[in-house]
C-alpha positions as CSV (number, residue, x, y, z in Angstrom):
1,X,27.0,-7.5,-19.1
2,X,25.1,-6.8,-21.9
3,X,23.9,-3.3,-20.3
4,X,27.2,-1.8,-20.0
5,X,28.5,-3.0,-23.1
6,X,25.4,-1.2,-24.6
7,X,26.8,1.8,-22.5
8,X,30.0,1.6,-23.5
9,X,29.1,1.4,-27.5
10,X,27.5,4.1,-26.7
11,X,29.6,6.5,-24.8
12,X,32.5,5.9,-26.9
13,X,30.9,6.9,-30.6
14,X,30.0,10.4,-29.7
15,X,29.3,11.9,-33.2
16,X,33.0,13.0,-33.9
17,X,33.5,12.9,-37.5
18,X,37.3,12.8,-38.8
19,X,39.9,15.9,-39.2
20,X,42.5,16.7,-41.2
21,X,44.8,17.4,-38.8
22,X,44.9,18.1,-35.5
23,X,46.7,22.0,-36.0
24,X,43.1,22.7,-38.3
25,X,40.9,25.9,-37.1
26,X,37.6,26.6,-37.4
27,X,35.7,29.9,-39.2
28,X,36.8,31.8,-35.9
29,X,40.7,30.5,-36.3
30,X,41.2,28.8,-33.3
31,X,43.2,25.8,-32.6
32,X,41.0,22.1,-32.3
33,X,43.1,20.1,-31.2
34,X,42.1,17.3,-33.4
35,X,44.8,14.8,-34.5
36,X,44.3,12.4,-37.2
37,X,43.2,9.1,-35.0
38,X,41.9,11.4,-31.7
39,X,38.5,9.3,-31.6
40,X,39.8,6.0,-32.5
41,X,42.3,6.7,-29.7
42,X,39.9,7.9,-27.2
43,X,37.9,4.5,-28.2
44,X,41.0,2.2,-27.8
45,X,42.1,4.1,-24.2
46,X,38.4,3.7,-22.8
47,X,38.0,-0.1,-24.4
48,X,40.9,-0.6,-22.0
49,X,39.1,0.8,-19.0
50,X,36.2,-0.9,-19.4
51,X,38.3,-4.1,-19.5
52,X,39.0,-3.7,-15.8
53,X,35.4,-3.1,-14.4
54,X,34.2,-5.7,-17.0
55,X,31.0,-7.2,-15.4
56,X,32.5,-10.6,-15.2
57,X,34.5,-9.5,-12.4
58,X,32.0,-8.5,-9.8
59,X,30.4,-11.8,-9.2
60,X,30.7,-12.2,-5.9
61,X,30.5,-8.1,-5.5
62,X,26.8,-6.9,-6.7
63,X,28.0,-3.7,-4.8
64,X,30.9,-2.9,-6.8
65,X,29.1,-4.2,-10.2
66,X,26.5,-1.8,-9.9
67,X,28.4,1.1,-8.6
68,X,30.7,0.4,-12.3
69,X,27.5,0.4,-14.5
70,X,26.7,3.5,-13.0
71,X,29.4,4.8,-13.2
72,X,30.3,4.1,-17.0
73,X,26.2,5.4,-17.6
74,X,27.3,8.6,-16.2
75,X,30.6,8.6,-18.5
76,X,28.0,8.1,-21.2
77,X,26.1,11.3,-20.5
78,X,29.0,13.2,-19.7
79,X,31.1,12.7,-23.2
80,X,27.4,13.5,-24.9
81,X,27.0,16.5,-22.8
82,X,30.7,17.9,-23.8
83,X,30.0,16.8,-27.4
84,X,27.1,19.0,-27.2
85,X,24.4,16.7,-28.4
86,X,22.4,17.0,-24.9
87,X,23.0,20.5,-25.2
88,X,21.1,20.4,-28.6
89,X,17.8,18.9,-28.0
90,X,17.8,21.9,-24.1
91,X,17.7,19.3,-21.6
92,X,19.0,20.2,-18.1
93,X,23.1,19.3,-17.5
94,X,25.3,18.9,-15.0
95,X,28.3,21.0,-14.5
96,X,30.0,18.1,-12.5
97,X,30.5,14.6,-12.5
98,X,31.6,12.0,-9.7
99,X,33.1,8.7,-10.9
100,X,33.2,5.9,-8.6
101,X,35.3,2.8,-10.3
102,X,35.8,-0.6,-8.7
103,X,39.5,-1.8,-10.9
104,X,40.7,-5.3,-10.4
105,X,44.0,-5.8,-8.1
106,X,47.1,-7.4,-9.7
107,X,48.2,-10.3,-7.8
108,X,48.7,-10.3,-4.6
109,X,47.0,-6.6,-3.6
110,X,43.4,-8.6,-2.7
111,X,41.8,-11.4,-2.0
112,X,39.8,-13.0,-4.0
113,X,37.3,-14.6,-1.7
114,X,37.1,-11.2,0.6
115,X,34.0,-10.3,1.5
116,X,34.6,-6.7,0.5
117,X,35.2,-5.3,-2.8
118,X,37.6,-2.3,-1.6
119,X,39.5,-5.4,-0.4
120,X,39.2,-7.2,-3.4
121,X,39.2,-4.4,-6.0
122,X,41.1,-1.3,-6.5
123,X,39.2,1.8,-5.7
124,X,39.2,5.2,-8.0
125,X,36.9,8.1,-7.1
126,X,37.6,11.2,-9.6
127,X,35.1,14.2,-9.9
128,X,35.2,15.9,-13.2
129,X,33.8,18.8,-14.3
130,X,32.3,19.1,-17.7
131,X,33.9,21.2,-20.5
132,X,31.7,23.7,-21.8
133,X,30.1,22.8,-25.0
134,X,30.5,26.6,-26.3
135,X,34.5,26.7,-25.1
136,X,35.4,29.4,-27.6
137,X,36.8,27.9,-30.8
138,X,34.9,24.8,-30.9
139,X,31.2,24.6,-32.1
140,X,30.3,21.2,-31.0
141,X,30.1,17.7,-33.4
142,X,29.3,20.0,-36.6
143,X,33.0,21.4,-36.5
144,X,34.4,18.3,-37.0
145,X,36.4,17.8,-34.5
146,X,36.5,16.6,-30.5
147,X,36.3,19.2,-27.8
148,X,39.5,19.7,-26.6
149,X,39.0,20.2,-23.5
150,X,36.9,17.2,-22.8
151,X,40.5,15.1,-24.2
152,X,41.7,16.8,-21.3
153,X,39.2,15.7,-18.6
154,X,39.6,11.5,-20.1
155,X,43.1,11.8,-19.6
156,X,42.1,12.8,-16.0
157,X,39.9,9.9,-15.0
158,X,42.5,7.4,-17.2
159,X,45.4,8.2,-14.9
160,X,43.4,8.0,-12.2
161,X,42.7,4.5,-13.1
162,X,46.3,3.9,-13.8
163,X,45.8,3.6,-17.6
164,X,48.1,5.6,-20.2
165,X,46.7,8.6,-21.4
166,X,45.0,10.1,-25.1
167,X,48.4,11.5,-26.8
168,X,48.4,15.4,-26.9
169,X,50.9,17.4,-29.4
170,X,54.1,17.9,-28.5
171,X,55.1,20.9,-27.1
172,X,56.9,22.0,-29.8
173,X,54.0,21.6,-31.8
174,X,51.4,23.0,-29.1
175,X,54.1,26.0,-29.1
176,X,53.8,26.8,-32.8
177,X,50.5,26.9,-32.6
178,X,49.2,28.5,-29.6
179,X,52.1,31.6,-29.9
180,X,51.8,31.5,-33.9
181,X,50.7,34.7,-35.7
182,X,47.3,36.2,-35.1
183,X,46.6,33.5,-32.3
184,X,48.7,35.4,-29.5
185,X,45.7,37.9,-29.6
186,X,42.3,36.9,-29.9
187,X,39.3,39.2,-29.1
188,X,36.0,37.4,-27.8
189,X,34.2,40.6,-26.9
190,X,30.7,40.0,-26.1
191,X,31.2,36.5,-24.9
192,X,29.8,35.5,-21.5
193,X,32.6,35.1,-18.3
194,X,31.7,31.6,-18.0
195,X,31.9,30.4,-21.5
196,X,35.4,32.4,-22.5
197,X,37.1,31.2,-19.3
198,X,37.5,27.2,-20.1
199,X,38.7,28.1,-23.4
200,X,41.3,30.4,-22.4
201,X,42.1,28.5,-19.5
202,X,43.6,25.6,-21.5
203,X,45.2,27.7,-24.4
204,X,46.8,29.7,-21.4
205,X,48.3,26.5,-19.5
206,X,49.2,25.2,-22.9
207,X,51.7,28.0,-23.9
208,X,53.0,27.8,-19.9
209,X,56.8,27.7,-20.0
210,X,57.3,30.0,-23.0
211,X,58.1,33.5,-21.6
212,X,56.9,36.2,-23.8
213,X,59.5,39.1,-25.2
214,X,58.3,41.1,-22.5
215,X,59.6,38.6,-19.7
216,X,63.0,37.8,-21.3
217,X,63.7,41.8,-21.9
218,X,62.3,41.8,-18.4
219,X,65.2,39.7,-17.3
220,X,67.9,41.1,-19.3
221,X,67.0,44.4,-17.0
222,X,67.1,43.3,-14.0
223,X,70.2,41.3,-14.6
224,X,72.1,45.0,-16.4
225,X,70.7,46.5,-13.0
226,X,71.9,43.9,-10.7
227,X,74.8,43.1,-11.9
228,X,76.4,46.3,-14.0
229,X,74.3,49.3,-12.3
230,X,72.9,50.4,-15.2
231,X,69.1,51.4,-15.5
232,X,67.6,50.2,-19.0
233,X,64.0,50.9,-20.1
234,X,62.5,51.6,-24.1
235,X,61.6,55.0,-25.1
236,X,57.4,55.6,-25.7
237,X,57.7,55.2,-29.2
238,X,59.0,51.5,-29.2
239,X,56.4,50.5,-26.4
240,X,53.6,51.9,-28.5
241,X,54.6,49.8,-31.5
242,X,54.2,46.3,-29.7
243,X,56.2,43.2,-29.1
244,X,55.7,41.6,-33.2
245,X,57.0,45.3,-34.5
246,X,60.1,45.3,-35.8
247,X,61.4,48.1,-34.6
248,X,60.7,46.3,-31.1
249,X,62.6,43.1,-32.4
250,X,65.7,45.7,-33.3
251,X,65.3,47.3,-29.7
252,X,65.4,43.4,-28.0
253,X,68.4,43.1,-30.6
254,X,69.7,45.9,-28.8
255,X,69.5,45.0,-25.1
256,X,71.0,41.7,-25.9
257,X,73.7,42.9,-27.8
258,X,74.9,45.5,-24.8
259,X,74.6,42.3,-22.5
260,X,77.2,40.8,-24.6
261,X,79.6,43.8,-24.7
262,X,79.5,44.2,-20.7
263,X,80.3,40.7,-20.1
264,X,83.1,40.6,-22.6
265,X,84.6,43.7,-21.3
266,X,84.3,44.6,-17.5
267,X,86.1,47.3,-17.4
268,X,83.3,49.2,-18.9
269,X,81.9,51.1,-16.7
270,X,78.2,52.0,-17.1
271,X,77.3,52.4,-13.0
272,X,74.4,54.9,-12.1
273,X,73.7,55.5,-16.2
274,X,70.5,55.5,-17.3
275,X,69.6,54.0,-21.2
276,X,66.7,54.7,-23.1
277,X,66.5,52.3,-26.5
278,X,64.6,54.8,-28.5
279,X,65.3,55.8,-32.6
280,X,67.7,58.3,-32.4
281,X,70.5,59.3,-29.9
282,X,71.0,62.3,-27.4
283,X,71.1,62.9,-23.9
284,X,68.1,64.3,-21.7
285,X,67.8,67.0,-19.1
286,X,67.8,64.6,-16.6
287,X,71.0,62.5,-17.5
288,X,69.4,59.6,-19.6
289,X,71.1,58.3,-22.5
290,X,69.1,57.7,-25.7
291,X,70.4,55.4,-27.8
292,X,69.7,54.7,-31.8
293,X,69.0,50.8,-31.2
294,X,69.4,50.3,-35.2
295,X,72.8,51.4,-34.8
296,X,73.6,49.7,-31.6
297,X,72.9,46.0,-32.9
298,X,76.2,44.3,-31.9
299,X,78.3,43.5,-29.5
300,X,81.0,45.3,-31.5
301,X,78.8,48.3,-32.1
302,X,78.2,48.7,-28.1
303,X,81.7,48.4,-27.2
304,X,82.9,50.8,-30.2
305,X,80.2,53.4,-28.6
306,X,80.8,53.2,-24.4
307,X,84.8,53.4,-25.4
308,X,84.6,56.9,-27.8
309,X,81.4,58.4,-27.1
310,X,81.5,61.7,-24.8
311,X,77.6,60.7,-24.4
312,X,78.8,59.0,-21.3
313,X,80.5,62.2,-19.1
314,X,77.7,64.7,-20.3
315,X,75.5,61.9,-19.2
316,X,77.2,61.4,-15.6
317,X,77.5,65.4,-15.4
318,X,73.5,66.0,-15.5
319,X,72.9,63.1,-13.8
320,X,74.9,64.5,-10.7
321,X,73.0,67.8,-11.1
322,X,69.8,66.1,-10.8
323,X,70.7,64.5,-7.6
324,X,71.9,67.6,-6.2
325,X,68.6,68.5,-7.1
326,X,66.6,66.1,-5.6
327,X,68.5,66.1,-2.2
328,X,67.0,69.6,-2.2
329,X,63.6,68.2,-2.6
330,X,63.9,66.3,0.6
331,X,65.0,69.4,2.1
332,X,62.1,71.5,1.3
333,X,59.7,68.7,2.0
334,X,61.0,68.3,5.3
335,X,60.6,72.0,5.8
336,X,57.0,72.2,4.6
337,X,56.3,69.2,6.4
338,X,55.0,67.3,3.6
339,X,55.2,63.9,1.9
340,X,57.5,64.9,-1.3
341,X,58.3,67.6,-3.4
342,X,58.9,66.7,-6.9
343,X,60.4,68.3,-10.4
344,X,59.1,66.8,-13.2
345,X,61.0,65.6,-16.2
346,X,59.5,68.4,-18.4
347,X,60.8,71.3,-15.3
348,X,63.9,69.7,-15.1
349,X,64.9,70.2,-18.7
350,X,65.5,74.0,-16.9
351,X,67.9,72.3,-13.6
352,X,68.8,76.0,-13.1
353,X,65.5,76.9,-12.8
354,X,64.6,74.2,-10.6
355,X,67.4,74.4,-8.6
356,X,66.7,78.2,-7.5
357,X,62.9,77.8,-7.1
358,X,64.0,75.1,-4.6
359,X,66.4,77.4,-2.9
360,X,63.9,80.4,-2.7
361,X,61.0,78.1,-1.2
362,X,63.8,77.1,1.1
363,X,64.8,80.5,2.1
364,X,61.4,81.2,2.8
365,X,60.4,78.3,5.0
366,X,63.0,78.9,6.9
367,X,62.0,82.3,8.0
368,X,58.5,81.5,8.3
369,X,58.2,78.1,10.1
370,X,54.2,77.7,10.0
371,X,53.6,74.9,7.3
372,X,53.0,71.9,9.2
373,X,50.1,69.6,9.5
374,X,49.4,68.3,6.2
375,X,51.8,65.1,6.2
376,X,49.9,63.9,3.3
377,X,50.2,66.9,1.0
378,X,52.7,66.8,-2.3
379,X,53.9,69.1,-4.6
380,X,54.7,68.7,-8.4
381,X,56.9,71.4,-10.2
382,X,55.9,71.4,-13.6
383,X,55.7,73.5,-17.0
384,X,52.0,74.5,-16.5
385,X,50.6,78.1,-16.3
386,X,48.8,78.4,-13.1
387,X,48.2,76.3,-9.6
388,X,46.2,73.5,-9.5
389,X,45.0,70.8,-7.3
390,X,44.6,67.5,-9.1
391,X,40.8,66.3,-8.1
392,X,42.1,62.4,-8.4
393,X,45.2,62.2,-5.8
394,X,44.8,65.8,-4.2
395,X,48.5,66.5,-5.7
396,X,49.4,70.3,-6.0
397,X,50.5,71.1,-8.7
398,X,52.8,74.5,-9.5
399,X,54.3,76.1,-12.3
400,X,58.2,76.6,-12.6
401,X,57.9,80.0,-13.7
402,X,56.0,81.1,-10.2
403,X,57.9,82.9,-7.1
404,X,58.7,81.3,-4.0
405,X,55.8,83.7,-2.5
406,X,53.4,82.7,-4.4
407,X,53.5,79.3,-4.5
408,X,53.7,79.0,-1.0
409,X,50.5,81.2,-0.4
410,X,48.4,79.2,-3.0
411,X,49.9,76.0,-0.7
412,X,48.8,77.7,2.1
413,X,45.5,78.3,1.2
414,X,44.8,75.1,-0.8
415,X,47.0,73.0,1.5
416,X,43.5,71.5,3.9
417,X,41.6,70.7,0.4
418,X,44.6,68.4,-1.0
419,X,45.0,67.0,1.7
420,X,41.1,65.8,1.8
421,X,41.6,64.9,-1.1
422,X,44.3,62.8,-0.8
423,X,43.2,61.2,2.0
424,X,39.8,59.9,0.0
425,X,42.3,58.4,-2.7
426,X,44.6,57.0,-0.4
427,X,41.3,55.2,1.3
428,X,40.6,54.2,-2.1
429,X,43.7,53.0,-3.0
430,X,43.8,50.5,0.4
431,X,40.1,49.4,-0.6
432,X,41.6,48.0,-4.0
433,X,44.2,46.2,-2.4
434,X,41.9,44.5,-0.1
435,X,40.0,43.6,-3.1
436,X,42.7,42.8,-4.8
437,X,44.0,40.3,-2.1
438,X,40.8,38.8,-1.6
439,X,40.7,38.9,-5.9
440,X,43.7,36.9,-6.2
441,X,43.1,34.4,-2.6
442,X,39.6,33.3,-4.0
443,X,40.4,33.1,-7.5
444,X,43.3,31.1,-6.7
445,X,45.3,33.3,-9.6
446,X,48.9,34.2,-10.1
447,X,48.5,37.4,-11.1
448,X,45.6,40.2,-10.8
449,X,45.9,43.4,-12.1
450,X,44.2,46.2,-14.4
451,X,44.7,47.4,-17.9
452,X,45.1,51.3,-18.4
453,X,42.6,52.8,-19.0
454,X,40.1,51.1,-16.5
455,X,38.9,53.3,-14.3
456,X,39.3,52.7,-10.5
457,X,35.5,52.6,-10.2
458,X,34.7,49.9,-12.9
459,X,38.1,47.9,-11.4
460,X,36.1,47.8,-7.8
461,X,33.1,46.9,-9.7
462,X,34.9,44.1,-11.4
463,X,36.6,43.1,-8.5
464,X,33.4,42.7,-6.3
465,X,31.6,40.9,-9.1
466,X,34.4,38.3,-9.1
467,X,34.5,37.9,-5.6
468,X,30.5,36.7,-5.5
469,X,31.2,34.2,-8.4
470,X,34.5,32.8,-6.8
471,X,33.1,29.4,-6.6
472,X,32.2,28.9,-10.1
473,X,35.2,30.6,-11.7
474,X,38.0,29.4,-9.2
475,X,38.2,25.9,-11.1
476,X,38.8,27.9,-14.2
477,X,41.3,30.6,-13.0
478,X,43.1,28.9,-10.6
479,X,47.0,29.6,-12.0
480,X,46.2,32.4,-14.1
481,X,47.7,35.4,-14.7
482,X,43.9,37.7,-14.9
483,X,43.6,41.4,-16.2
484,X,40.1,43.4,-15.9
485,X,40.1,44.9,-19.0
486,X,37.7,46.7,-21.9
487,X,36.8,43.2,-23.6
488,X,37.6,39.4,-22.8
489,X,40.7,38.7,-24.5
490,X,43.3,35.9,-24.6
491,X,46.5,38.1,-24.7
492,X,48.9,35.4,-25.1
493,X,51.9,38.1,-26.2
494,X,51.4,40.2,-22.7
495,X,50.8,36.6,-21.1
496,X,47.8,37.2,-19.4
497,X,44.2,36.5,-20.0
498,X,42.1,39.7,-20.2
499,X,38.4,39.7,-18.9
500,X,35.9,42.3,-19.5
501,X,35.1,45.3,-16.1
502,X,31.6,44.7,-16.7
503,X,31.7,40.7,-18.1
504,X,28.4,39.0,-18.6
């Protein structure tokens, strides 16, 4: 009796001195998680388990009385180890911890005078694993405050044992906090794999249930699409400036506001158009519509503009041209036996021009039916002075300004090197989806994907890496949404947890 009392005296004053509050942040500014009372809570909640394997109960069980004393020495060391003192003084720790409990039965679930305690007693096996005494944010008892994550793993083992668990803030509160400010972004470069992960594990699963900007605008899109036919998307320089920016606040304005106007009027119709939410207003080459989204901030504002402005018919005119001109596309590709033909934006702000290079090239394959056998070949029309084969995806590229003749003889000559070359990226290309899959099945993640600007060979790298440690990280990453990036990064405004190509 009197050693697990000593045990329990023990385990329960782990060197957490009091907080202010539990929304307070360390010299790094992250959250602890410390509310006034957290330790004189965690002391009542485990006061209340260790009522129920109390020694006194196990008289007649010295199996289940032992396997309790055990168990409570282990729960000792493992609320030191998460507080960090065994972590001090370098002695070796366990990553994992299995609890074996013997509870007493309410009337009527046992016998008393069984001979055997899982007849008598109430079973509870729970494995935790412990929370990293460098999680990110929390820098053990001289912070002041109780590792959050190891509130976490209590409440585990207290459910288990059908006790009620250590209070957590609301998640109102957890809310404001987690997506407040500078605390959507947080940068740990230089941090090792296994310590970042815990950390941005929970802050991740804490702000679950919040969709970012990104996903609600992602929404309102696909419902305008869906629903009305109209293609929406934000022009380069209100992606650059970031969801907090306000010009990205005025563009979110925007969207929401031509929601409004097409559900109060459906008579409007916007079918087939395409709207770019950029700063000032035209219409492309190509049939988009740019619109001003400081002006177009209203419901009344959107109506007043689809009703009046001619933007709409030169809009639908170009946009028909275009059409034409990709229907001729297919035609030529199908000639040249080829995967696509394609004029980009920047050629088509000539659709003349386009439309009679297509015609020529069409004349002439027509007459001369010898360009078969390079099914993986294509072809990109563009405003650039010479030919070109692009060394990363084999694509030929041609100017606008070049004659039918020509182009076709540089294809004809350059046609068996493209299409090497596109045959080695599409290999590539099937090799990171494999990697990918097997990324995302061992991992146990909801989403796996990779930042611009991360090369395809430091993405395999990555993914390879991840694959070998799968085991370790799975309990940490199961549920997130993972990006191989430059740095580790909890990216809490893209909604995804960013881990370094080349992590330690």
């Amino acid at each position: 009796m009197m050693l697990v009392r000593r045990v329990w005296e023990a385990g329960v004053t782990f060197g957490v001195r009091a907080s202010r509050s539990w929304s307070s942040r360390n010299r790094h500014g992250v959250e602890k998680l410390t509310p006034e009372g957290t330790e004189k809570e965690i002391k009542s909640k485990l006061n209340q388990l260790y009522k129920l394997v109390h020694p006194d109960l196990f008289h007649s069980h010295p199996e289940a009385k032992e396997e309790n004393e055990r168990s409570f020495k282990l729960l000792q060391q493992f609320m030191s180890e998460s507080d960090g003192g065994v972590h001090q003084r370098g002695a070796k720790t366990s990553s994992s911890f299995q609890f074996k409990f013997y509870l007493r039965k309410s009337e009527g679930q046992g016998a008393a005078t069984s001979p055997s305690p899982e007849a008598t007693f109430q079973k509870v096996d729970v494995e935790l694993r412990q929370p990293s005494s460098t999680a990110l944010g929390w820098r053990g008892k001289e912070s002041g405050a109780v590792n959050p994550l190891l509130t976490r793993a209590l409440n585990k083992l207290l459910k288990a044992c059908g006790l009620e668990t250590i209070s957590v803030p609301t998640e109102g509160e957890a809310e404001a906090a987690v997506r407040g400010g500078e605390e959507a972004y947080e940068s740990f470069a230089g941090t090792n794999l296994i310590d970042f992960l815990p950390y941005a594990a929970d802050r991740f699963h804490r702000s679950g249930g919040h969709a970012p900007k990104s996903q609600q605008t992602d929404m309102i899109r696909s419902t305008l699409r869906m629903f009305r036919g109209v293609t929406t998307s934000f022009s380069r320089s209100l992606r650059s400036r970031g969801d907090d920016s306000e010009l990205s606040r005025q563009g979110q304005t925007c969207l929401e506001s031509l929601m409004r106007a097409l559900d109060a009027d459906h008579t409007i119709n916007v079918r087939g158009l395409k709207l770019v939410l950029d700063q000032t207003a035209k219409v492309s080459a190509t049939g988009a519509m740019h619109v001003n989204v400081r002006e177009l901030n209203s419901k009344e504002a959107w109506a007043a503009y689809l009703s009046s402005s001619q933007d709409l018919e030169v809009a639908r005119l170009r946009t028909n041209f275009v059409e034409g001109i990709r229907r001729s596309e297919d035609r030529v590709a199908s000639e040249l036996g080829i995967t696509s033909i394609h004029c980009s934006a920047e050629a088509l702000a000539h659709p003349e021009a386009c439309q009679e290079l297509l015609q020529q090239i069409l004349r002439r394959t027509e007459n001369v039916r010898n360009y078969s056998g390079h099914r993986t070949n294509k072809i990109v029309v563009d405003k650039t002075r010479e030919c070109a084969i692009n060394q990363i995806d084999g694509t030929i590229v041609v100017p606008l300004t070049l004659s039918a003749d020509r182009i076709l003889d540089f294809f004809s000559a350059s046609a068996g090197e493209a299409d090497r070359i596109s045959f080695e990226h599409q290999k590539e290309v099937k090799e990171l989806e494999r990697l990918t899959y097997l990324v995302r099945s061992r991992l146990k993640v909801r989403i796996f994907s990779r930042e611009e600007g991360v090369t395809i060979h430091q993405f395999r790298q990555c993914c390879n890496r991840l694959v070998r440690m799968s085991k370790s990280l799975m309990p940490y990453t199961e549920g997130l949404n993972l990006r191989v990036s430059g740095e580790n990064r909890l990216n809490l405004s893209e909604n995804c947890v960013d881990i370094a190509w080349n992590f330690a």
